[in-house]
C-alpha positions as CSV (number, residue, x, y, z in Angstrom):
1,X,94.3,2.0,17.3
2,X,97.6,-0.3,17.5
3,X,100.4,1.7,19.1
4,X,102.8,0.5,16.2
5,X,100.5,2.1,13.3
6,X,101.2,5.6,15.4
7,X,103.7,7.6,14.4
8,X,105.6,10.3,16.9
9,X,103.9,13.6,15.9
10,X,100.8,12.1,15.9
11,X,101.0,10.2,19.3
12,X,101.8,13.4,20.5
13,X,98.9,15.4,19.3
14,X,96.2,12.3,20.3
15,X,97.9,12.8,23.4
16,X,97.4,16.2,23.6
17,X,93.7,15.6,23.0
18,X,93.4,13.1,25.8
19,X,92.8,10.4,23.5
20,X,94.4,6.9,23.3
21,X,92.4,5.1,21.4
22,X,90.4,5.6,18.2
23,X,87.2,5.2,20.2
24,X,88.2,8.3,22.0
25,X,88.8,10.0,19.3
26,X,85.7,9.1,18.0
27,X,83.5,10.5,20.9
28,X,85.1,14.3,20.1
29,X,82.7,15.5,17.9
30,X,82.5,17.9,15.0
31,X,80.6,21.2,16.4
32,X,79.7,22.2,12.7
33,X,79.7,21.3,9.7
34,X,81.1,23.6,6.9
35,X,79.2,22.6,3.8
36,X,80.2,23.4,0.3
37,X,78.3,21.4,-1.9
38,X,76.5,24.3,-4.5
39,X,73.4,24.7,-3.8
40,X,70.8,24.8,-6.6
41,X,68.5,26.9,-5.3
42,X,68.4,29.4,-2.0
43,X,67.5,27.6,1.1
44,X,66.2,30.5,3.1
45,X,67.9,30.2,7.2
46,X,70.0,27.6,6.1
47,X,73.9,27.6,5.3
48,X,74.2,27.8,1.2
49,X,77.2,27.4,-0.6
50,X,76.8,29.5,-3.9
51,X,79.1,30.8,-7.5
52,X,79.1,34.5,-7.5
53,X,80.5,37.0,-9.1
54,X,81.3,40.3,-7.0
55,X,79.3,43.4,-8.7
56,X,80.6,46.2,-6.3
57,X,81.9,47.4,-2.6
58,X,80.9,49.7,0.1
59,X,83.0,50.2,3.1
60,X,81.7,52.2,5.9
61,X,83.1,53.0,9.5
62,X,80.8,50.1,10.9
63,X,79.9,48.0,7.9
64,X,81.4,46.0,4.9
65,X,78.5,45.7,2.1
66,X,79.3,43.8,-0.9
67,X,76.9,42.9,-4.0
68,X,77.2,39.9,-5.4
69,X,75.6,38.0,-8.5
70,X,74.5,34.3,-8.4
71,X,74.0,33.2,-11.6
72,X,72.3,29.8,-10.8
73,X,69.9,31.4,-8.6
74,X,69.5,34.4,-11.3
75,X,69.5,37.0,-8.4
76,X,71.6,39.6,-6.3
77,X,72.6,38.4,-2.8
78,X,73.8,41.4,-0.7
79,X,77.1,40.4,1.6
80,X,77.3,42.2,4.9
81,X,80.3,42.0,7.0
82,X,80.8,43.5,10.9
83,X,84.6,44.1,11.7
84,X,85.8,43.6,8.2
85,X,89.7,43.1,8.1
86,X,92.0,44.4,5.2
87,X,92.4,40.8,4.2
88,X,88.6,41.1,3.3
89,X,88.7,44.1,0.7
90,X,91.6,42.1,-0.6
91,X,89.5,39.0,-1.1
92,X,86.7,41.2,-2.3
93,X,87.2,42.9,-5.2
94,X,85.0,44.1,-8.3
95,X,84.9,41.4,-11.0
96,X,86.1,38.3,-9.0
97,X,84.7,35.2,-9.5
98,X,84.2,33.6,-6.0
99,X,82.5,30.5,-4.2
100,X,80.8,32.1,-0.9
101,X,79.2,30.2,2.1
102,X,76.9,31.3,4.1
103,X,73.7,31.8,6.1
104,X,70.7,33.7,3.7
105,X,67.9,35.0,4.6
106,X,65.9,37.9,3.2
107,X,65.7,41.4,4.2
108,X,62.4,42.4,2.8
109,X,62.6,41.8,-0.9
110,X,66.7,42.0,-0.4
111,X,68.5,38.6,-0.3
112,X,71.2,39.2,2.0
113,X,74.3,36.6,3.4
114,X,75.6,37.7,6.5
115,X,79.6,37.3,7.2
116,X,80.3,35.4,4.0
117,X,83.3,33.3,3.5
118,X,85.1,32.3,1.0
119,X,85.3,29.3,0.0
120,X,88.8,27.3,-2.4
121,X,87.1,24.0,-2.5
122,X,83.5,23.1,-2.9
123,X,81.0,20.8,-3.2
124,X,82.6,19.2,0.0
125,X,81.2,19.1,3.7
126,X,84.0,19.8,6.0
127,X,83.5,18.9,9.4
128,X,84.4,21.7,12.3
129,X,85.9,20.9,15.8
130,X,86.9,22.5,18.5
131,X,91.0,21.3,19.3
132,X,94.1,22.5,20.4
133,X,95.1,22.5,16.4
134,X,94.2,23.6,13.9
135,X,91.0,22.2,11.6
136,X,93.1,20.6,9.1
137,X,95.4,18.7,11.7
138,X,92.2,17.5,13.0
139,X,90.5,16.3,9.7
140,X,94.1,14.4,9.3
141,X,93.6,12.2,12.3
142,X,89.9,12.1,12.0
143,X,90.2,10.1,8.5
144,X,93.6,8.6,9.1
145,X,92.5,7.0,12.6
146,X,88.7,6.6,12.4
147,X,88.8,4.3,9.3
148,X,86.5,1.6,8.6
149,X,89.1,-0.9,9.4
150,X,90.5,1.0,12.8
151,X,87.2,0.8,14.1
152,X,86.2,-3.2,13.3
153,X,89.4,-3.5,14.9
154,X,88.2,-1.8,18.1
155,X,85.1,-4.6,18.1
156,X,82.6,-2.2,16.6
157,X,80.0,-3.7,14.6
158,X,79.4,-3.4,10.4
159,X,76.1,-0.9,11.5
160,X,77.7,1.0,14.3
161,X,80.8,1.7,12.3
162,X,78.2,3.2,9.8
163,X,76.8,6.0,12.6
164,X,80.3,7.1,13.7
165,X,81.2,7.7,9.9
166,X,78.4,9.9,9.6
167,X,78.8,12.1,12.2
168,X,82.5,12.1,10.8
169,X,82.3,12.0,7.1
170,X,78.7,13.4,6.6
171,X,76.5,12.9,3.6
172,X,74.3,15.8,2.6
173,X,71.8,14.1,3.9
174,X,73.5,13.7,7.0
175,X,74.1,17.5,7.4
176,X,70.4,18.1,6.7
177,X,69.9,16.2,9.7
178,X,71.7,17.7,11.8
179,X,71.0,20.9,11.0
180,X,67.5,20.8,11.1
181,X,67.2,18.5,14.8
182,X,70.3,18.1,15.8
183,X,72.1,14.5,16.1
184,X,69.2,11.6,15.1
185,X,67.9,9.2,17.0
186,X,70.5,6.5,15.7
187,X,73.1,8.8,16.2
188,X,72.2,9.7,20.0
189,X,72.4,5.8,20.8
190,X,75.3,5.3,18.7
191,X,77.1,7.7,21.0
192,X,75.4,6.7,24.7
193,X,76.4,3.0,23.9
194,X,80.0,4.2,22.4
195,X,80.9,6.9,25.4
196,X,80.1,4.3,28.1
197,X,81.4,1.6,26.2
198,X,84.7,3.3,25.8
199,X,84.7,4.2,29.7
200,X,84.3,0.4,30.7
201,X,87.1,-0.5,28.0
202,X,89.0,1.6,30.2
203,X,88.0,0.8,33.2
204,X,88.6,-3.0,32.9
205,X,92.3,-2.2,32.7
206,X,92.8,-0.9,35.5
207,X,91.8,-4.1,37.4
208,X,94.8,-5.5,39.1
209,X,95.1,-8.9,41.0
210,X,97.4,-10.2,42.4
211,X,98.2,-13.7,43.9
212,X,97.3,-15.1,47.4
213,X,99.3,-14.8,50.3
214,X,97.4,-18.0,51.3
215,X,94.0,-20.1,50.6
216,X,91.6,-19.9,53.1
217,X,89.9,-23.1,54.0
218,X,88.2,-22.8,57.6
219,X,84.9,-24.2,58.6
220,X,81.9,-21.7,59.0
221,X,79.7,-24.2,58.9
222,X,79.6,-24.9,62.8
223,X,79.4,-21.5,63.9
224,X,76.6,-20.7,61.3
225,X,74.8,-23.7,62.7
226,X,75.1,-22.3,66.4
227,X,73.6,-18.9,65.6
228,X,70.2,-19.1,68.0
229,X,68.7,-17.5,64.6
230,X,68.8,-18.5,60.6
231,X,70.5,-16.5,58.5
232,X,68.7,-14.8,55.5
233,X,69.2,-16.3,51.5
234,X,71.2,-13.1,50.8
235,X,73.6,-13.8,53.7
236,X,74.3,-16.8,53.0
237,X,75.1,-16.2,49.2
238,X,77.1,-13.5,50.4
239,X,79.3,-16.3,52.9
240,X,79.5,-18.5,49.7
241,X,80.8,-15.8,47.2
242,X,83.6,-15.0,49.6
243,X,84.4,-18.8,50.3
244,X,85.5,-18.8,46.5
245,X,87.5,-16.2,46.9
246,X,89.2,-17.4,49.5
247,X,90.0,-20.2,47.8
248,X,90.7,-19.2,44.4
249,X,94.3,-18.1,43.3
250,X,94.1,-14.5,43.7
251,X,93.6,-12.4,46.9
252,X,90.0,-11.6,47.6
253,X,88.9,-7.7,46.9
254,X,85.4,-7.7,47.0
255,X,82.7,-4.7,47.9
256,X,79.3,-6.0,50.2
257,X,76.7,-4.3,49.6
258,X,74.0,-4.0,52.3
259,X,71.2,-1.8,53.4
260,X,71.3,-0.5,57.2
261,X,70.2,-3.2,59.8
262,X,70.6,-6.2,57.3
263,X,73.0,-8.4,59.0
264,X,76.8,-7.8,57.8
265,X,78.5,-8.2,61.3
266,X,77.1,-12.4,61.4
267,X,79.0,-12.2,57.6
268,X,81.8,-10.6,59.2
269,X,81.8,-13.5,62.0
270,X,81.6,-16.3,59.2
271,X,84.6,-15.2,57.2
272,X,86.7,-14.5,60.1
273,X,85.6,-18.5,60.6
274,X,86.5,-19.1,57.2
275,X,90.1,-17.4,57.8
276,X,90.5,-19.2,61.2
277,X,93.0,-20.3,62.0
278,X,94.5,-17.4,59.6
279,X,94.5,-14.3,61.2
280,X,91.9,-11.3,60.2
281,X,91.6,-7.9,60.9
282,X,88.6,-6.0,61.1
283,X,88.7,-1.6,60.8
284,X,85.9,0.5,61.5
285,X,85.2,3.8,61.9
286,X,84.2,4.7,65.6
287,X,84.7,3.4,68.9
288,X,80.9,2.8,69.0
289,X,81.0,0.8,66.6
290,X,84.3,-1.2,66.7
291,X,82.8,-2.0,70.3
292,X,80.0,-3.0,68.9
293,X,81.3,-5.0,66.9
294,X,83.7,-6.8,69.3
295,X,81.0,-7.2,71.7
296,X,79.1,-9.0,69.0
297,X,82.2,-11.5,68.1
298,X,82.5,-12.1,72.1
299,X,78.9,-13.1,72.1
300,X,78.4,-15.4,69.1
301,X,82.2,-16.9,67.9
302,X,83.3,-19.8,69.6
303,X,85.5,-19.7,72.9
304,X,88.7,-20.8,70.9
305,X,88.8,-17.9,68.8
306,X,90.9,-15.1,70.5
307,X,89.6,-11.6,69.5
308,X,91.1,-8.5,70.6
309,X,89.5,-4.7,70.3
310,X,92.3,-1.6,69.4
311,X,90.8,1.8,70.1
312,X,92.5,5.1,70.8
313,X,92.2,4.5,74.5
314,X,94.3,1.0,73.8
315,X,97.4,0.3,75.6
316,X,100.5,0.8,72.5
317,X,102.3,-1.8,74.1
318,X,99.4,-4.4,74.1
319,X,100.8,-7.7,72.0
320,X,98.4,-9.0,69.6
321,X,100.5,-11.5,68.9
322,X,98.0,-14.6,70.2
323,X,95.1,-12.8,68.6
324,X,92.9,-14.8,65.8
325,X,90.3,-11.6,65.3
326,X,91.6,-7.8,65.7
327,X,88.8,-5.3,65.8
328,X,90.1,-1.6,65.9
329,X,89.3,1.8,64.8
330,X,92.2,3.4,62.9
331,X,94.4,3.6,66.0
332,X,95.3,0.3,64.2
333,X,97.2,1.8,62.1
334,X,99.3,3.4,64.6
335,X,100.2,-0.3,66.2
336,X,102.1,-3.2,65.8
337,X,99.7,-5.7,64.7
338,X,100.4,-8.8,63.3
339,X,100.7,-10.4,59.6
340,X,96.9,-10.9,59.0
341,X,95.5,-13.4,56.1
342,X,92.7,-11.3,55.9
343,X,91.9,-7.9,56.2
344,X,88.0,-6.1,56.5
345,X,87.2,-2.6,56.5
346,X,83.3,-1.6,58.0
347,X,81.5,1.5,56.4
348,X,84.3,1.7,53.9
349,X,82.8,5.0,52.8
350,X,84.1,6.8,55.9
351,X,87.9,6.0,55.1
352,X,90.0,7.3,52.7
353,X,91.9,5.4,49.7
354,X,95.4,5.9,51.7
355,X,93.8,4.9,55.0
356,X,92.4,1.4,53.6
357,X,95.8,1.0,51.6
358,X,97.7,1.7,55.0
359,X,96.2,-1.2,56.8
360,X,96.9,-3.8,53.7
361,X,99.9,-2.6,53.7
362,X,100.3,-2.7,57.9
363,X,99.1,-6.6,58.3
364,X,101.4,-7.9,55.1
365,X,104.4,-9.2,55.9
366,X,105.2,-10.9,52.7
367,X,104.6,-9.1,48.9
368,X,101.7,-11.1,48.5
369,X,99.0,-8.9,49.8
370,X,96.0,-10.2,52.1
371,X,92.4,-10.5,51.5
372,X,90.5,-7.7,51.6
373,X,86.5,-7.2,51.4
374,X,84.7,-3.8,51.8
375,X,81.5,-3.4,53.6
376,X,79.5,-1.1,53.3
377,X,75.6,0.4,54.6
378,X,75.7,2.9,51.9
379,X,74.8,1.1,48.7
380,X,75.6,2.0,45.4
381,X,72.6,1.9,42.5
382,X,73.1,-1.1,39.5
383,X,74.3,1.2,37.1
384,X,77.3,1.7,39.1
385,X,78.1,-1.4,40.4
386,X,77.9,-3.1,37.4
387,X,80.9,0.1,36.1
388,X,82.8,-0.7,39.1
389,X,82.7,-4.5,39.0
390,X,85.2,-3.9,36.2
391,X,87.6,-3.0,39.0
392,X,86.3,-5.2,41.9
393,X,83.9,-7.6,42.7
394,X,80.6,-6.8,44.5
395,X,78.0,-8.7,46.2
396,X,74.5,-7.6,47.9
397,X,72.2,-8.2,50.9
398,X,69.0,-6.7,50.1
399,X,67.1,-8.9,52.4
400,X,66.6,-8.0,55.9
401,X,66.3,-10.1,59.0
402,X,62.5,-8.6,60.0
403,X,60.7,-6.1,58.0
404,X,61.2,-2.6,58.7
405,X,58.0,-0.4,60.1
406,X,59.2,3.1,59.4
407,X,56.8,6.0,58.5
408,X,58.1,8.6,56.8
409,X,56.4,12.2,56.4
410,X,57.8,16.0,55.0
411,X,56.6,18.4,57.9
412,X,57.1,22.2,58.6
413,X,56.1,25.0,60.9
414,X,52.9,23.9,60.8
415,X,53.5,20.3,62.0
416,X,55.7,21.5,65.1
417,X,53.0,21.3,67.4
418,X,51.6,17.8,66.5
419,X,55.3,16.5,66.3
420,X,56.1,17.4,70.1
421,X,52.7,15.5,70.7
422,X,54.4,12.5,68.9
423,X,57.5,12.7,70.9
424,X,55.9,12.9,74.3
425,X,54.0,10.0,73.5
426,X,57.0,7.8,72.5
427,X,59.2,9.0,75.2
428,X,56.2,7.7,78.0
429,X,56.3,4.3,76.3
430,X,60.1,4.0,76.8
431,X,61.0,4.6,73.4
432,X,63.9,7.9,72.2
433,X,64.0,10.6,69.5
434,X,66.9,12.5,67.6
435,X,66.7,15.5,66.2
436,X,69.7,16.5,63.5
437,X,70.2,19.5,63.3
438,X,72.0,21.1,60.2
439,X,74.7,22.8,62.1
440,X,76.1,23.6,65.3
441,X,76.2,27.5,65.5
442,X,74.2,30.5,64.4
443,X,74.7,31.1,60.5
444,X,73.6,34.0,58.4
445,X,73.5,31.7,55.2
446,X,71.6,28.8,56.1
447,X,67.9,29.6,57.1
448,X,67.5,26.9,60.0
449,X,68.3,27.3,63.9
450,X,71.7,25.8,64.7
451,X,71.8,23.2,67.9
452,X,73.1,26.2,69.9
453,X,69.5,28.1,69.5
454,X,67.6,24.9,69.6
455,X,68.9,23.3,72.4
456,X,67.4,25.5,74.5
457,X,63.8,24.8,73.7
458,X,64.3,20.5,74.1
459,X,66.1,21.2,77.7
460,X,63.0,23.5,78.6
461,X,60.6,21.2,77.6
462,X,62.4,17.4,78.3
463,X,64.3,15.7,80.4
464,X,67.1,13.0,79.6
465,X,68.1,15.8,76.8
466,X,72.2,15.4,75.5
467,X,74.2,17.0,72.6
468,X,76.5,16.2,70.8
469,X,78.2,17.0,67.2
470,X,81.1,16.3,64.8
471,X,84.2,18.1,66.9
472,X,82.7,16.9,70.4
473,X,85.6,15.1,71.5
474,X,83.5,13.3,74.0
475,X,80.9,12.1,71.3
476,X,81.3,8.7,71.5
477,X,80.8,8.7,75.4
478,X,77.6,11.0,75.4
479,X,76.0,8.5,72.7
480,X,76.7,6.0,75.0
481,X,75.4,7.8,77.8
482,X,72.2,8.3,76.2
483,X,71.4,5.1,74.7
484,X,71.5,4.3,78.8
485,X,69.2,7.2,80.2
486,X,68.7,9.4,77.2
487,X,65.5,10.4,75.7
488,X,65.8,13.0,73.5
489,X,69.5,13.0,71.1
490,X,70.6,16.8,69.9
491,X,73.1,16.3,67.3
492,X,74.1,16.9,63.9
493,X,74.6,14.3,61.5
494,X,77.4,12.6,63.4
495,X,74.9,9.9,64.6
496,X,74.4,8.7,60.5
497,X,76.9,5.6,60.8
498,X,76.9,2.4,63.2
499,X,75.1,3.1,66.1
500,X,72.9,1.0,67.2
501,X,70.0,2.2,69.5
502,X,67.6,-0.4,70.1
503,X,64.6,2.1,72.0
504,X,65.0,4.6,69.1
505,X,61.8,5.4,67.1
506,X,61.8,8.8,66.2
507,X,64.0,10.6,64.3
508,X,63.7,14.5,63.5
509,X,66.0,15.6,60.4
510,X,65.9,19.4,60.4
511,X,66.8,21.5,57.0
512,X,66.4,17.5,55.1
513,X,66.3,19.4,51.5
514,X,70.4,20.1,52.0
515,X,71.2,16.3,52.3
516,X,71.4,13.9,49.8
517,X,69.3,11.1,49.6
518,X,71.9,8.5,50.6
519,X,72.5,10.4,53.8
520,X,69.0,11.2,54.9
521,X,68.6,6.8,54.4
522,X,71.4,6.3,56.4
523,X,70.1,8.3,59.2
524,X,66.4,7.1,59.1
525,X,68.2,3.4,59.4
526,X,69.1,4.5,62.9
527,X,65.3,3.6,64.0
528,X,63.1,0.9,64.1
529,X,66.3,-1.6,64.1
530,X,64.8,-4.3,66.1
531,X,61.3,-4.5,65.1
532,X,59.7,-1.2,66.6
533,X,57.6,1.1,64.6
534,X,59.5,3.8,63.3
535,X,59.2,7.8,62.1
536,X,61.0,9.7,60.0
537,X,60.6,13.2,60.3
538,X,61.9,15.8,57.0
539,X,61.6,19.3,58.4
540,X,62.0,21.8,55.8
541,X,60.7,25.4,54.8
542,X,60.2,24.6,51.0
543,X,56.8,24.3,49.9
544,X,57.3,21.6,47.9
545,X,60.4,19.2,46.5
546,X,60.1,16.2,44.3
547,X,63.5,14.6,46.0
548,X,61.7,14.2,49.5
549,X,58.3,13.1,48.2
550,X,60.2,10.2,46.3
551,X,62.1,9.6,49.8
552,X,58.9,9.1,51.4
553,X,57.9,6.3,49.1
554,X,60.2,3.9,50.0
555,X,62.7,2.8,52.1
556,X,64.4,0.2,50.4
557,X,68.4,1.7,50.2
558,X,69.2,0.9,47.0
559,X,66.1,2.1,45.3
560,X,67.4,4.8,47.2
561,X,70.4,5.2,45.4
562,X,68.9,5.2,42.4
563,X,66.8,7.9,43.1
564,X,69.9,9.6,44.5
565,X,71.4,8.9,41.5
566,X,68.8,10.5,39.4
567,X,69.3,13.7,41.4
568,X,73.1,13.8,42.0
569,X,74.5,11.4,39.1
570,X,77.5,9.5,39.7
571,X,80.8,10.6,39.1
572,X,84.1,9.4,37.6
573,X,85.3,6.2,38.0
574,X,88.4,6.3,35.9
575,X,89.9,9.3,37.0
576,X,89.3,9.0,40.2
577,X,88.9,12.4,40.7
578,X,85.0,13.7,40.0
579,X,83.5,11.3,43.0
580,X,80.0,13.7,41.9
581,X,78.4,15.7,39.2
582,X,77.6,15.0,35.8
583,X,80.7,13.0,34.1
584,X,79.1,11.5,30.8
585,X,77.7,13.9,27.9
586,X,75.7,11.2,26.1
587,X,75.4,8.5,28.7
588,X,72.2,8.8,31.3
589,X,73.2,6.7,34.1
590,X,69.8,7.0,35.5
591,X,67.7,6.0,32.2
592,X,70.9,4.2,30.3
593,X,70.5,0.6,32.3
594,X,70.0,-1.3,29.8
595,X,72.6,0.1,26.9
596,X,75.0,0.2,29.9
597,X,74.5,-3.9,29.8
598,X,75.0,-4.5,26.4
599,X,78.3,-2.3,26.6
600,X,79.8,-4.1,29.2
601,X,78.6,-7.7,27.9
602,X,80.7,-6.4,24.7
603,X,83.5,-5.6,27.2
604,X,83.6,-8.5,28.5
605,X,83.5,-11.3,25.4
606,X,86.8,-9.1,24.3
607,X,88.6,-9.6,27.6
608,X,88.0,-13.2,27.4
């Protein structure tokens, strides 16, 4: 739909429908069809369009009962009408000659139609929708905008053109179709392909780039080569990918992908090599883990490469002037930092839009904005990365350094006794548990005890027991503490992001059924990270749930997310508004891989 062949009034009404293409348009379907084409015969449950002539009126209080003759079925049809306005004794009078539609159906030997209508044109099918105008408005830009030629034009194909009609500008046969069980098959994958098909047309224009403030041409070689371990396949393709970004025209904005414990800080290390000697910035979000992070640079980047660490706790008048690698929590935005060539943000998940936006904007000291790549533990399933790569572009570690050894079992009341068993046994070989609980105080609501009833019990029964939750502002120091000394971790689901423990084993995930899938992975990452066997506990009081047993089964993250996927679907991508909940009517993102890949191929060969 070219915006010249649109005149005013129309571009407002599309525009009061939300639509802006003919595409759009397209995917707001008729709810029902009105068919006037005679019928020769009576089609008993079915809508029939009939010539009668009206033989005589009843009005009561409650009911309006007309008798009508149908010549070509050679029978009396009795019309019955609830609510009946003046308008209809006007319309029904002895002697007229009329053209009524309706549903018939018999009334032991009677033939009755109930709510008849009446009917100027005929042997017609009039589609119905549902719009802010009225039917005939509709119908207007329906055949005025959803042409054979608008649609070719929209890069729809001779055969798909032909579904879309139909549901449009139905055939008898069509109707019959519909009527009888609903949209056919051609038409259901007419309108999957054509609803996410339309989305990614949409998407793809919102991708903005935007020139480099600089190419970015350091060596990582050397420092890759110094590592006192080899990095996996998936790492390495992951260095390479952002290596052409960094040297390509535009500024980087990539997404990386990778499942807990699979080695993003040493591809955080290479591409502040590959920046060198550029500055780059690093965000994350906790102290924990900004530490951690910085403790990792200090230990494996070479001597020349100054790096400096920016927590709440920093000094606001420290310079960071000589620094080559920043590493910071968002107290960085709340210093004077530098102009940095490259900008990364860990567990992007964890910080908002404006947050992410405000650190770009913090390190740029020119309009040409810096590089920027997205890490992230929490991975998002194919369907969607292949939607979002319309607006970024994403790359994936799947592989992990050493295999993960984590068992993973649904237990409840019954199991309590067995699990403290497990504990005690871990704890005497050196090893520590967690147990998450779902909340910190007493609730009426939620059926599971709160770490203020529980506590109790572990304190009674361990030692080397700490708390901690969400609004503990000393968090950060009693994680600490207890990756030290601890053996036993009370806490909520605080601990889910960027702590490493390297003793943990055990975790203990209490009420499981109320987290989603993506979540309950994240915090089952926290054990076995360097080689230990692991255990995953799922506590919960429902007999039985499908979610958690397809947990259990694996504990590869992004077959996770496809199973979270499956459960939660995926949100809106354009609107930027729905981030869950079921966006699509026709489109499946769990089952629709494939039509999803074909749509966005199509996408694609038209942006060219």
């Amino acid at each position: 739909m070219q915006a010249s062949d649109v005149d005013a009034i129309d571009k407002e009404r599309l525009k009061k429908l939300g639509v802006s293409t003919a595409l759009e348009l397209a995917l707001i379907l008729p709810y029902e069809y009105e068919n006037s084409i005679l019928s020769a015969s009576p089609n008993l449950g079915q809508i029939n369009t009939v010539h009668v002539k009206v033989l005589s009126v009843k009005k009561s209080p409650k009911v309006f009962q007309i008798s009508f003759f149908a010549e070509a079925w050679n029978r009396n049809i009795e019309g019955v009408i609830f609510g009946a306005k003046a308008y209809h004794q006007a319309m029904f009078k002895a002697g007229a000659d009329l053209i009524i539609y309706g549903k018939v159906q018999l009334n032991g030997l009677q033939m009755q139609m109930m709510q008849p209508k009446v009917l100027q044109t005929y042997n017609t099918i009039i589609p119905k929708y549902k719009s802010p105008f009225q039917n005939k408005t509709m119908l207007t830009l329906t055949q005025k905008y959803l042409s054979h030629e608008q649609l070719r034009q929209e890069g729809l194909a001779e055969n798909e053109i032909a579904v879309i009609r139909s549901i449009h500008f139905p055939t008898l046969e069509d109707i019959y179709m519909y009527e009888r069980i609903g949209r056919n098959e051609k038409q259901v994958a007419m309108l999957k392909w054509l609803e996410i098909y339309t989305y990614l047309r949409k998407l793809s224009t919102k991708k903005i780039t935007f020139p480099n403030s600089c190419q970015l041409s350091g060596d990582e070689l050397p420092f890759i080569q110094s590592l006192p371990f080899a990095l996996t396949d998936d790492q390495r393709a992951v260095i390479a990918d952002i290596k052409r970004d960094f040297l390509g025209e535009n500024a980087a904005k990539r997404v990386v992908m990778g499942d807990v414990g699979c080695g993003k800080t040493m591809v955080i290390l290479s591409a502040v090599m590959m920046a060198y000697p550029h500055k780059a910035i690093l965000m994350a979000p906790t102290t924990i883990l900004a530490t951690q992070i910085y403790e990792e640079a200090k230990k494996y980047l070479p001597s020349h490469v100054t790096i400096s660490l920016v927590v709440q706790e920093s000094s606001r008048k420290e310079n960071y002037e000589m620094s080559d690698f920043i590493i910071g929590t968002h107290a960085l935005l709340y210093r004077s930092i530098p102009h940095c060539a490259l900008v990364m943000v860990d567990e992007q998940h964890r910080f908002g839009t404006k947050q992410r936006s405000q650190l770009s904007a913090l390190v740029s000291k020119s309009a040409k904005p810096p590089h920027f790549i997205q890490f992230s533990a929490t991975p998002i399933p194919r369907t969607l990365s292949l939607m979002q790569s319309s607006l970024v572009d994403f790359s994936f570690i799947k592989t992990l350094p050493f295999k993960k050894d984590i068992t993973t079992r649904i237990i409840g009341k019954s199991n309590f006794k067995a699990l403290i068993e497990h504990m005690k046994q871990e704890i005497a070989l050196g090893h520590q548990c967690i147990v998450v609980y779902p909340l910190v105080e007493e609730s009426e609501v939620i059926e599971y005890q709160s770490i203020d009833e529980g506590r109790g019990f572990w304190e009674k029964n361990f030692e080397g027991v700490f708390v901690t939750y969400g609004k503990d502002k000393y968090k950060e120091e009693v994680i600490e503490a207890f990756r030290e000394k601890g053996t036993i971790l009370i806490s909520t689901t605080v601990v889910e992001v960027g702590i490493s423990l390297p003793r943990l084993t055990t975790i203990v995930i209490v009420g499981a059924e109320r987290l989603g899938l993506a979540s309950l992975h994240q915090l089952r990452g926290r054990v076995s990270r360097n080689g230990l066997k692991g255990y995953c506990y799922l506590y919960t009081n429902k007999v039985k749930s499908e979610r958690l047993e397809a947990f259990c089964e694996t504990t590869n993250g992004f077959e996770i997310d496809e199973l979270d996927l499956k459960y939660r679907q995926g949100g809106d991508l354009v609107g930027g508004v729905v981030q869950s909940g079921k966006k699509f009517v026709w489109f499946d993102m769990g089952n629709d891989e494939e039509i999803l890949k074909e749509a966005k191929q199509r996408v694609d060969q038209i942006s060219k």
